[in-house]
N, C-alpha and C positions, 0 to 999 in steps of 0.2 A: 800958630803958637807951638814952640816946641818944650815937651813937657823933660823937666829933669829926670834924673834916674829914680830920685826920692820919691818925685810925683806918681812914675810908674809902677812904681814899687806896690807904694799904695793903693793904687787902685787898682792892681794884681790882687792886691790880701780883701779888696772889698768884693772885687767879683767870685773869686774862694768863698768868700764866707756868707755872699748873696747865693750861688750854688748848694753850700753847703745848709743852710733854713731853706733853702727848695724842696731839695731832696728828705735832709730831717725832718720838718716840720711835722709834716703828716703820719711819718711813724710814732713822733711821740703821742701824738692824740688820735690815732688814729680807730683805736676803741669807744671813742667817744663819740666817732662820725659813721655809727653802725648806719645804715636807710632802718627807718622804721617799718610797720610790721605794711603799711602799703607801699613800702619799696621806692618811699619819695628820697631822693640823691642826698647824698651827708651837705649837713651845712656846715659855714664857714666858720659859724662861732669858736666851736673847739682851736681852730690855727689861729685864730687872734690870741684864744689862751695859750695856747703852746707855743706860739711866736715870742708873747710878752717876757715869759717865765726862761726861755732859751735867751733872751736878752740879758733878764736879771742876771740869770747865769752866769753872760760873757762877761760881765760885768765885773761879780763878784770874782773870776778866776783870778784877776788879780793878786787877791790877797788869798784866797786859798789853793789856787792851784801852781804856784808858782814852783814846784819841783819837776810840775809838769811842761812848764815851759822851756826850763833847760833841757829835756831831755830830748823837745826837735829843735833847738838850735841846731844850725849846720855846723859849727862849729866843733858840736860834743859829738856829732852822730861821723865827722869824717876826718881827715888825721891833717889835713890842711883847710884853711879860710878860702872859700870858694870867691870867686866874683860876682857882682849884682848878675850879671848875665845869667850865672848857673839859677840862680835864684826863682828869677823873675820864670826861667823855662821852667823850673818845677810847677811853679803856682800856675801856671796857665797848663801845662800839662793835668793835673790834678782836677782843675775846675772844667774845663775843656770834656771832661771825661762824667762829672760828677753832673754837669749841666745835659750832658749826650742821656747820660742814664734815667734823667727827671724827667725830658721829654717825650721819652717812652716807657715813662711810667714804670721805671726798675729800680726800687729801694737799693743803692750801696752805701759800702762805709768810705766814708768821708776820710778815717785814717787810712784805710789802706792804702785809698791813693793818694794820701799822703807819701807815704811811705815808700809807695812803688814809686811815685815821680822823683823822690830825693835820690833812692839807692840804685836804680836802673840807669839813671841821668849822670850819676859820678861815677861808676863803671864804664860808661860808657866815655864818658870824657876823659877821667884820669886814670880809671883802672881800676881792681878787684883789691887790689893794696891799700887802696884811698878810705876802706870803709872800716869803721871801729867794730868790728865785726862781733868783737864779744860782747860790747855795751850794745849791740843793735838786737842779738839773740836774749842776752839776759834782762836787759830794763824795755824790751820792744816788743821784740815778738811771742816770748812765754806769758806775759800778761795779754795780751791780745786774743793768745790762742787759748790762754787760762781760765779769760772773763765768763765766756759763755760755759765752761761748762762748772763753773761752778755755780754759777748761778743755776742751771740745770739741774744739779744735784741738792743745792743747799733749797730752793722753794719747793722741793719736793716732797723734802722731809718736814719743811716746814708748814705747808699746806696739810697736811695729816695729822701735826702736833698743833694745829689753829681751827681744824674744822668745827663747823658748830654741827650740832645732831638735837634733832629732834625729838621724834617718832622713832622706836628701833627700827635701823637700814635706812635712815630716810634726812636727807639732810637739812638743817633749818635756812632758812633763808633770813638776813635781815633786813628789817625794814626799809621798802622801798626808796624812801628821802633818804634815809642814810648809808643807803648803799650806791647812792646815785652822785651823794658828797664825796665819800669815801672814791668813789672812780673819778669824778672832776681830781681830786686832790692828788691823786697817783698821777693822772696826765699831767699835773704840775711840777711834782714829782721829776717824775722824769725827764723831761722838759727840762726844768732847771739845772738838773745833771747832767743832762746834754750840753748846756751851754758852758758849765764848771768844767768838761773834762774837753771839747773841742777848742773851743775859743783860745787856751795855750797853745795848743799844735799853730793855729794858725797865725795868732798872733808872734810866736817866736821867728816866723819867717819875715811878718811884715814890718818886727824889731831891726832887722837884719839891714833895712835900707835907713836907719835909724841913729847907727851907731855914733854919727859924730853929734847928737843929739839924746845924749843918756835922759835926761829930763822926761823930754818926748816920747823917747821909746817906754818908760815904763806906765804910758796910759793913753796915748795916741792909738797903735794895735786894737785895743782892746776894745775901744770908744767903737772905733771903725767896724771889728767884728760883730758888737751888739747891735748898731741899725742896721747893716749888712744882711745880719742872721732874718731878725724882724721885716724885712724889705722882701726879702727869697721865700719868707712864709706866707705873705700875704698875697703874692704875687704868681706863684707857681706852687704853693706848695701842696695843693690840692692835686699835683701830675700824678703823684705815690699813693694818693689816699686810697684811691681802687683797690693796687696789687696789695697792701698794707692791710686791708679793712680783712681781705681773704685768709689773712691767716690769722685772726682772732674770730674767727666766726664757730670755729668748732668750742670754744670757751663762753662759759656764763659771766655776767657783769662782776662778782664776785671773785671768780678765777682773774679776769681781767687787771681787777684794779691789787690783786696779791704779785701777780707778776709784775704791774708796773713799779712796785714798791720795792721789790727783791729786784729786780734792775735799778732803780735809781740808787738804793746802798750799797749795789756791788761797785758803780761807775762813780758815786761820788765820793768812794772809800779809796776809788786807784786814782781819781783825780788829787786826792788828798796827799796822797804817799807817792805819785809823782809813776805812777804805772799806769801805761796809756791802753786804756778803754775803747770796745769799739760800741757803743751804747747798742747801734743795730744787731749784732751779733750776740751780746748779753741779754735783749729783749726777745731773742729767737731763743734763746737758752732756757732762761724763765717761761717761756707758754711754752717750751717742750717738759720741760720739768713738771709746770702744774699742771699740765692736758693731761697727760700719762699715756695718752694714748697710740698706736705705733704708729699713724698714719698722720698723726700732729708732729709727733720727734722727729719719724724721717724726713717730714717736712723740711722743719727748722736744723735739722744737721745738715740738710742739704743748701741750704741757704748760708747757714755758719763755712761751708767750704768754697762756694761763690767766687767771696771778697781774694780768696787766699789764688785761684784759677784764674781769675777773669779779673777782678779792678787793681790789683798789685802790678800788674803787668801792663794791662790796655793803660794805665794813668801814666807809668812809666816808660812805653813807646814814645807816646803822644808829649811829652815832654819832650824826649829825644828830638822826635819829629820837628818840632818847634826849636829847640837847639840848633839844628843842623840847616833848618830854613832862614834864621835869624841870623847865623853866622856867613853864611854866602851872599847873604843881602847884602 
């Protein structure tokens, strides 16, 4: 059976976004899958929560993330209408890279190699002229590079003007059941803003095989993305939980669920206003911000510069790669 271009298209945007609930999954809950105090392995419960809620998410971007979606149209990001071929090379480029990274257990953001496979891939094909270069600097990469540190800064201060105090020097704690709510509900949190601020990125690509079917494209993508997502989380998404669980371990349950809170309103404030988020990169921001401490920040700066070395580039070879194999075929 040979499948159309529509068909492949699609199931380009389903393995993207089965990749993509692989690798996310487990960061957004990933607080929540500490091992307990006899060091028995995280269970799965928490990625059914954060699988479900990343759903909702894809769901909802519909109707609130829709600024967000044109902004990775290929259309608006390059100064001519590519072919399904450029297309189909990014998405497998991207997920190819995003699937590599989950099985050895290495948290990346899912937009950057977005990103890198779009803009490395039409340099490569049609040249350095081809790219909207201002709209790529000003609505792409300033909020990307933006997210994490203001989240960094804003829960810092916010964490100071929120503490509870007890005992003078001595901090209150709240009650156990409600500080155990309060962190379930931030991994939902989060979770769900993960799913409002990705699910455009990728559904605008798999819009792209769509066009002669406007109807379609405005809820077909999306559908696709939400079991996608939920599929990638139940399936793999425990490969990240390890590396992930490692950097909230210097953080109390309290610091934990402030951070995930100050992540989910920075990602689903640019998800709203149509400025793309790297949710991974703004959650490194926030526990560097509430940690305070210099061995947590440098951490997380050093994870925040990663995505920008290492998955911008590797997502957009691997495209190329894929380009340049599928065209000699």
């Amino acid at each position: 059976m040979i499948l159309t271009i529509e068909e492949l298209g699609l199931a380009a945007l389903f393995a993207l976004a089965f990749a993509n609930g692989a690798n996310d999954a487990g960061k957004s809950v990933a607080s929540l899958m500490m091992p307990g105090p006899s060091g028995s392995p995280p269970k799965r419960k928490p990625l059914i929560w954060g699988g479900f809620f990343t759903g909702i998410g894809s769901v909802s971007a519909i109707l609130i993330s829709g600024r967000l979606f044109t902004v990775f149209t290929p259309q608006t990001l390059l100064h001519t209408t590519p072919e399904s071929s450029f297309v189909l090379a990014a998405l497998a480029g991207a997920t190819l890279w995003i699937l590599a990274a989950t099985l050895l257990r290495l948290p990346v953001s899912s937009t950057h190699a977005i990103i890198g496979a779009l803009v490395l891939l039409a340099v490569y094909l049609f040249g350095v002229s081809v790219i909207q270069w201002e709209f790529l600097l000003y609505r792409v990469v300033l909020p990307l590079a933006g997210g994490p540190i203001a989240a960094l800064v804003g829960i810092y201060f916010l964490d100071r003007l929120t503490r509870r105090t007890g005992a003078p020097g001595k901090p209150r704690s709240p009650r156990p059941r409600l500080a155990s709510i309060e962190h379930w509900g931030s991994g939902a949190a989060v979770s769900y803003a993960r799913g409002i601020n990705d699910a455009p990125k990728m559904a605008a690509l798999g819009a792209f095989f769509l066009l002669a079917n406007p109807s379609e494209a405005a809820w077909v993508p999306y559908s696709i993305v939400a079991v996608a997502v939920l599929l990638g989380s139940l399936v793999l998404g425990h490969r990240v939980v390890v590396t992930a669980i490692g950097r909230h371990s210097a953080l109390d349950q309290v610091q934990r669920s402030k951070a995930g809170a100050a992540t989910a309103l920075v990602v689903s404030a640019g998800a709203f206003l149509g400025a793309p988020m790297s949710t991974t990169q703004v959650h490194e921001g926030s526990n560097a911000g509430i940690g305070g401490r210099g061995s947590v920040i440098k951490s997380s700066l050093k994870s925040m510069l990663l995505p920008w070395l290492v998955t911008l580039p590797a997502a957009g070879i691997l495209a190329i790669v894929i380009s340049y194999v599928g065209t000699h075929l």
